[in-house]
N, C-alpha and C positions, 0 to 999 in steps of 0.2 A: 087362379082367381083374377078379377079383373082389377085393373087400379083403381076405379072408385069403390071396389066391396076392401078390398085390401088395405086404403084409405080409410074405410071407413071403421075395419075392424080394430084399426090406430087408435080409433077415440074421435075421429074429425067427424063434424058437420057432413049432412048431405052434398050442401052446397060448396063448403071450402074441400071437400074430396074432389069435387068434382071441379073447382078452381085448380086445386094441385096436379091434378089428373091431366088435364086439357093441356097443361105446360110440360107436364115431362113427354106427354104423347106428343105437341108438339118440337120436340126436340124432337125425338126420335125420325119423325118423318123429315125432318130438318139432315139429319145424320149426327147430330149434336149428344151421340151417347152417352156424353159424360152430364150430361144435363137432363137423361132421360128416365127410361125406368130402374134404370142401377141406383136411384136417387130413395126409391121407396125401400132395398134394402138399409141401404146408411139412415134415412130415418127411423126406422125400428130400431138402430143399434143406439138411439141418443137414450139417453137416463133422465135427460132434464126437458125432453117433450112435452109441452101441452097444450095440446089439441083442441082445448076451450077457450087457449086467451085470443084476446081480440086488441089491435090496436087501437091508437088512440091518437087525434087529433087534438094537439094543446095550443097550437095556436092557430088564427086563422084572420091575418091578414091583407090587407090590399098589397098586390102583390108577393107575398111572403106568406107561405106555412110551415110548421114544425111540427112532424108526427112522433110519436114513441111505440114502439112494436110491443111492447109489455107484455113480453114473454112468446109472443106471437110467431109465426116463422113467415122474416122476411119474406118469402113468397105472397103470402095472405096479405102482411102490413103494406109491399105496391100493390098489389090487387084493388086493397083498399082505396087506395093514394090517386091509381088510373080509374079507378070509377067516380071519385070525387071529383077528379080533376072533367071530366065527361060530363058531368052531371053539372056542374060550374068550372063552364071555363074560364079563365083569366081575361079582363078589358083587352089588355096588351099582352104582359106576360106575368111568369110567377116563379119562383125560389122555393122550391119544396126540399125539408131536410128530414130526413129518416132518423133518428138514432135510436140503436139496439133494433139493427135489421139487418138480418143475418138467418139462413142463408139467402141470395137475390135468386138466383137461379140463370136463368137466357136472359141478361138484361133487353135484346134485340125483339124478346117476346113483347114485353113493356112497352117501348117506345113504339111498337108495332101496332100494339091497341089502339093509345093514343095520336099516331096518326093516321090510323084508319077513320080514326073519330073525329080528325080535322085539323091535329094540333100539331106543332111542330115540336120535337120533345128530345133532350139531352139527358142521360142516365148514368151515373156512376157509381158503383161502391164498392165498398173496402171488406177486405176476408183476411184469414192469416196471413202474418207473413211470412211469404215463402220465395220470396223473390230476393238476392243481393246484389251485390256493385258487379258489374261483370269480369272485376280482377280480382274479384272475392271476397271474403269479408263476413260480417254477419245478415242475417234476412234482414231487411231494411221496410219492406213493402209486401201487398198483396199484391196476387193478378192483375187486380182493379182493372177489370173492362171499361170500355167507353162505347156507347151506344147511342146513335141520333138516328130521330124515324123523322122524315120529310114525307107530308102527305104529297095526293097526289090528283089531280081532278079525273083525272086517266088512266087507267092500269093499275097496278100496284104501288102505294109507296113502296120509298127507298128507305131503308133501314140497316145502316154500317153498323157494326158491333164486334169488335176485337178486344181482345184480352193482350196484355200487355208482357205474357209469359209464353215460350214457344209453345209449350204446352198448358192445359187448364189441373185443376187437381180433379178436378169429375174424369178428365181424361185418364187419370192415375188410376180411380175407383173404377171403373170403366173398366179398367186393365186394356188398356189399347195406350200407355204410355208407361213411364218408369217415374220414379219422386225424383231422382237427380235430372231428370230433363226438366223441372221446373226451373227454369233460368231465361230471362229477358230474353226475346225473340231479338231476332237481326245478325245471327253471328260477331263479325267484327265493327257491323254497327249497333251492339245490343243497345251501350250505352245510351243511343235516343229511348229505348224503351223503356232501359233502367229509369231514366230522365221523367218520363211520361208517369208511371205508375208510380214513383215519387214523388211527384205533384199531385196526382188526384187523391194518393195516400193524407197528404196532407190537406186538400183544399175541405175534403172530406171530414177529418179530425178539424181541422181549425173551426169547422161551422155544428159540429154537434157539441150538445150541451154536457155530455156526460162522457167516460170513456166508453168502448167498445164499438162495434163496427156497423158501419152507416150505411146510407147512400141519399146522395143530391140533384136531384133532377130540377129540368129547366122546362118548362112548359110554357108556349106562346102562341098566339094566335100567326096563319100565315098570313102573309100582307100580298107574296108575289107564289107563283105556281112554276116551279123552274124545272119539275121531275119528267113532263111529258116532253120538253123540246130535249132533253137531258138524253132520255130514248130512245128518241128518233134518230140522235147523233150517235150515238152509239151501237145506231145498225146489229142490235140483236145480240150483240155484248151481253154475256152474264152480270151482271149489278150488285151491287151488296146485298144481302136481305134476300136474293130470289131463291124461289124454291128450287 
C-alpha cells in the first residue's frame, strides 16, 4: 500500500497524508531511514493517535509566536508553523515556540521549506531523553537536533542539520543502529555535544509554557546572499543539506 492510502487508512486527512507522506519519502531519498517509512509502522503502534487534531496558534505577535500541537503530531503542527510563516513572513525576524510538538521528524526538512521560500530559518526540538553526561550518569537530554536552512539566489540552499547523538532513535527503529549507541557523538570529545544538546534541551523547556516536548524556531528575513560565492569556493565540495 502506498503511504498516503496507508496514511490515510490511520484516520488522516487527504491532505495531512499527503503532508506526512512527502516527509518520510523525503527522508528516504535523503538516505535518512530512520525518518522514513519505518516511521508509518511506529505510528500505527501509538494508542493515543489522533489523526483529527489540528494545532493551534495562541499567540501572534510582532515578532513573536506561540503555537500548541493539541494533540496534533508535531509533524503537521511545523507544517503548520512553515506555511504560516510563508504566507506572513516576518518585517525583520520572529521567535516561534511550539509546545506539545512531538514527533519533529528531518528538522532539515523544515528549514528546507522555509528557505526555499526566502527565509533564513533556525529549528530545534526536544524528544526523550535519551542522551547522558559522557562519564555516565542519568539521560539528562534528548537528541535535540539543530537545523538552519540559508536561502539561496542560486542553486540550492544550504541547509545543516545534525542531531546531537552519534546515533538518532529512528536510526534504532530503523534497526541500522542499537539503543546503547545512543550516546553524545564525538567520542572523547562527546562532552561538546553532551554540552550542545543540554542547552537546546533547556533553551527549549525554558520558553514553553507547559511541560512536554517542543521545538523553537527562528525565522528571518535575508539581508545578505552569502550561499552562491559559498559554492563556488568550495569547488564542488559536498554541502550540508545536498542530495
Amino acid at each position: 500500500m502506498e503511504p498516503v492510502a496507508r496514511l490515510a487508512a490511520l484516520g488522516f486527512s487527504e491532505l495531512d497524508a499527503q503532508t506526512l507522506a512527502d516527509h518520510f519519502l523525503d527522508a528516504e531519498r535523503r538516505g535518512k531511514r530512520g525518518h522514513g517509512l519505518t516511521r508509518l509502522e511506529w505510528l500505527s503502534s501509538l494508542e493515543d493517535l489522533d489523526p483529527g487534531a489540528r494545532p493551534e496558534r495562541l499567540v501572534a505577535a510582532p515578532g513573536y509566536e506561540r503555537w500548541h500541537g493539541r494533540e496534533a503530531l508535531g509533524y503537521l503542527t511545523l507544517a503548520a508553523i512553515c506555511d504560516s510563516q510563508l504566507a506572513e513572513p516576518p518585517e525583520h525576524a520572529r521567535v516561534i515556540v511550539a509546545e506539545r510538538c512531538f514527533p519533529t521528524g528531518m528538522l532539515g526538512y523544515w528549514v528546507r521549506r522555509l528557505a526555499e521560500g526566502g527565509l533564513v530559518a533556525v529549528l530545534t526540538a526536544t524528544s526523550p531523553a535519551r542522551l547522558g553526561h559522557p562519564d555516565g550518569g542519568p539521560k539528562l537530554a534528548g537528541t535535540n537536533p539543530l537545523a538552519i536552512g540559508i536561502p539561496s539566489s542560486a542553486g540550492s540552499a544550504l541547509v545543516a542539520d545534525t542531531s546531537m547523538g552519534r546515533v538518532t532513535y529512528g536510526d534504532v527503529l530503523a534497526g541500522v543502529a542499537d539503543e546503547d549507541e545512543l550516546v553524545p557523538f564525538g567520542g572523547e570529545h562527546a562532552h561538546k555535544a553532551f554540552a550542545l544538546a543540554l542547552g537546546l534541551q533547556l533553551l527549549v523547556d525554558s520558553l514553553v509554557a507547559e511541560p512536554g516536548y517542543g521545538a523553537v524556531m527562528i525565522v528571518a528575513r535575508a539581508e545578505s546572499d552569502p550561499v552562491p560565492a559559498l559554492r563556488a569556493r568550495a569547488e564542488g565540495v559536498r554541502l550540508p543539506g545536498d542530495a
